[in-house]
N, C-alpha and C positions, 0 to 999 in steps of 0.2 A: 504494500500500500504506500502511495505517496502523499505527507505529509502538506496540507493545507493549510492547516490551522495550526500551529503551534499551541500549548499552557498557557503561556505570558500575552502572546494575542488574543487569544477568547478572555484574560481574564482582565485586557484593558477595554475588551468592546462590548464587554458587560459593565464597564467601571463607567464608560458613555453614557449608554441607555442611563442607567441609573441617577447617573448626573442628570440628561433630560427630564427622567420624571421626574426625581425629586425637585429640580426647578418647576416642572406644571403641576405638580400636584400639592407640593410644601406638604400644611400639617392637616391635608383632607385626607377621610379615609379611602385609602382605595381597595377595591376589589380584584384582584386579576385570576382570571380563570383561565388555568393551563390546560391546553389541548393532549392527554395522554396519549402515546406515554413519552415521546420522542422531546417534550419540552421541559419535562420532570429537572432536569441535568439544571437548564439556563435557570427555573423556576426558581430551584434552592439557590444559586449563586446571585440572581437578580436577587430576590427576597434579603438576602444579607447585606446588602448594600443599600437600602430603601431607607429614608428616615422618615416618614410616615406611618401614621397606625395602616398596619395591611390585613384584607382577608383572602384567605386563599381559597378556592375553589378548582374542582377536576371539572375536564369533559373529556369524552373519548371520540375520537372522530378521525375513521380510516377507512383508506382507498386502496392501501396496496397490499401485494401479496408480490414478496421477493425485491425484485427490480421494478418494476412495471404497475401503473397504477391502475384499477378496472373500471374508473370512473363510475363507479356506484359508493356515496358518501353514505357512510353509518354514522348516524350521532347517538351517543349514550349520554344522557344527562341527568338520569338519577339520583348522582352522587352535588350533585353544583347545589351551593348557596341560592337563597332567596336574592335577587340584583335588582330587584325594583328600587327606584330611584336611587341607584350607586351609581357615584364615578366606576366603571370595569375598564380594566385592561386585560384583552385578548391575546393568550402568548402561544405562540406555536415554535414550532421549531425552523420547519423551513416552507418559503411562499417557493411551490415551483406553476403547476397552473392555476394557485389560488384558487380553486373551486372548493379548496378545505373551508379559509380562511371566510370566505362572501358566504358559502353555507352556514359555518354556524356565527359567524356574526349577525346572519340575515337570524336565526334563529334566537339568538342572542337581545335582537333588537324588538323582538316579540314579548319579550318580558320586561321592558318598560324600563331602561337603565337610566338614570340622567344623563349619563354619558358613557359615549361608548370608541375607546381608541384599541388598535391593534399592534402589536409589536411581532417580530416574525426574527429568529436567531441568525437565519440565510436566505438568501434573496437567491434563485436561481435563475441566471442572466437569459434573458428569452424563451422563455417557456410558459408564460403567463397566458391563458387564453379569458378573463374577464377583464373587465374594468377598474375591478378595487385592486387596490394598492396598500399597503400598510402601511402605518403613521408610523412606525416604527422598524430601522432593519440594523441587527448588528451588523452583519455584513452583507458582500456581494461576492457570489463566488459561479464559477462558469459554469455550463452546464454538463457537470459531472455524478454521477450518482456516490455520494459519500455518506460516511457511516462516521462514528465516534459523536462523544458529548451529547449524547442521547438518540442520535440516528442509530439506524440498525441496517440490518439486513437478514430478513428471517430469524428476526429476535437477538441478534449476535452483533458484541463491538458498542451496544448503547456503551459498554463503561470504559471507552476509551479517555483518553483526558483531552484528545487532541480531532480534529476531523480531520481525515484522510480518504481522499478518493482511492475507491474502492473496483481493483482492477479485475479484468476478467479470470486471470489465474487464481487469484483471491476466492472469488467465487465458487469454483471448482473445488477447491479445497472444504466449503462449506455446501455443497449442494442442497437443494431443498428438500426440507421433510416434508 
């Protein structure tokens, strides 16, 4: 695998984010509800940096199986906080067609939040087929399928500490169950 992301870069482009909200949010409470399980990694590291009272909330919301996405979105929302009238922030891990991201915010936007912004850990550069965009991107990274700091690949490498695209030999070595 070749190294992307570095420790020390994921852990300034979280030390960003953080800085942005805590300048728009100051001492409001915010709500951010992480998109399981691929944002879990950024959640805990943003959450430590935050000077604001925070509530956290889960969602689960997936398209893929392996590599390849089946463009049919499940959302699990059982386990999410009440968001009526809260400031929410929407974290995912990475925007590639965004159809994650517009589904459940659109979904999101049903229960009545005061406010409602999105943060996304990776931006993947050309592959977006909607309109929304996230208000928030740590990074921008090319259109490669990678794993580590909570990506995966058939469950495997979420506990990297670094994101590393994730090459076809790689793969082999893990084939699909």
């Amino acid at each position: 695998m070749k190294i992307l992301l570095d420790e020390s870069e994921i852990r300034k482009g979280i030390h960003r984010l953080a800085a942005q909200l805590n300048g728009r949010y100051e001492h409001q409470t915010l709500t951010i509800v992480s998109i399981m399980t691929g944002s879990l990694v950024m959640l805990a590291d943003l959450i430590r940096c935050l000077e604001m009272p925070v509530r956290i909330s889960l969602i689960q919301a997936s398209s893929y199986r392996g590599t390849m996405t089946s463009g049919e979105l499940r959302i699990q929302d059982q386990m999410m906080l009440d968001i009526s009238g809260r400031d929410v922030l929407l974290i995912d891990d990475i925007f590639d067609t965004g159809k994650t991201l517009e589904q459940v915010s659109a979904r999101l936007l049903e229960l009545q939040p005061r406010s409602l912004q999105t943060a996304v850990f990776l931006n993947k550069s050309g592959q977006s087929v909607v309109a929304t965009r996230p208000d928030y991107v740590v990074f921008e990274i090319p259109n490669a399928f990678v794993v580590g700091y909570g990506l995966d690949y058939e469950d495997l490498y979420r506990n990297l500490p670094h994101v590393a695209i994730l090459e076809p030999s790689d793969i082999e070595k893990h084939p699909p169950i």
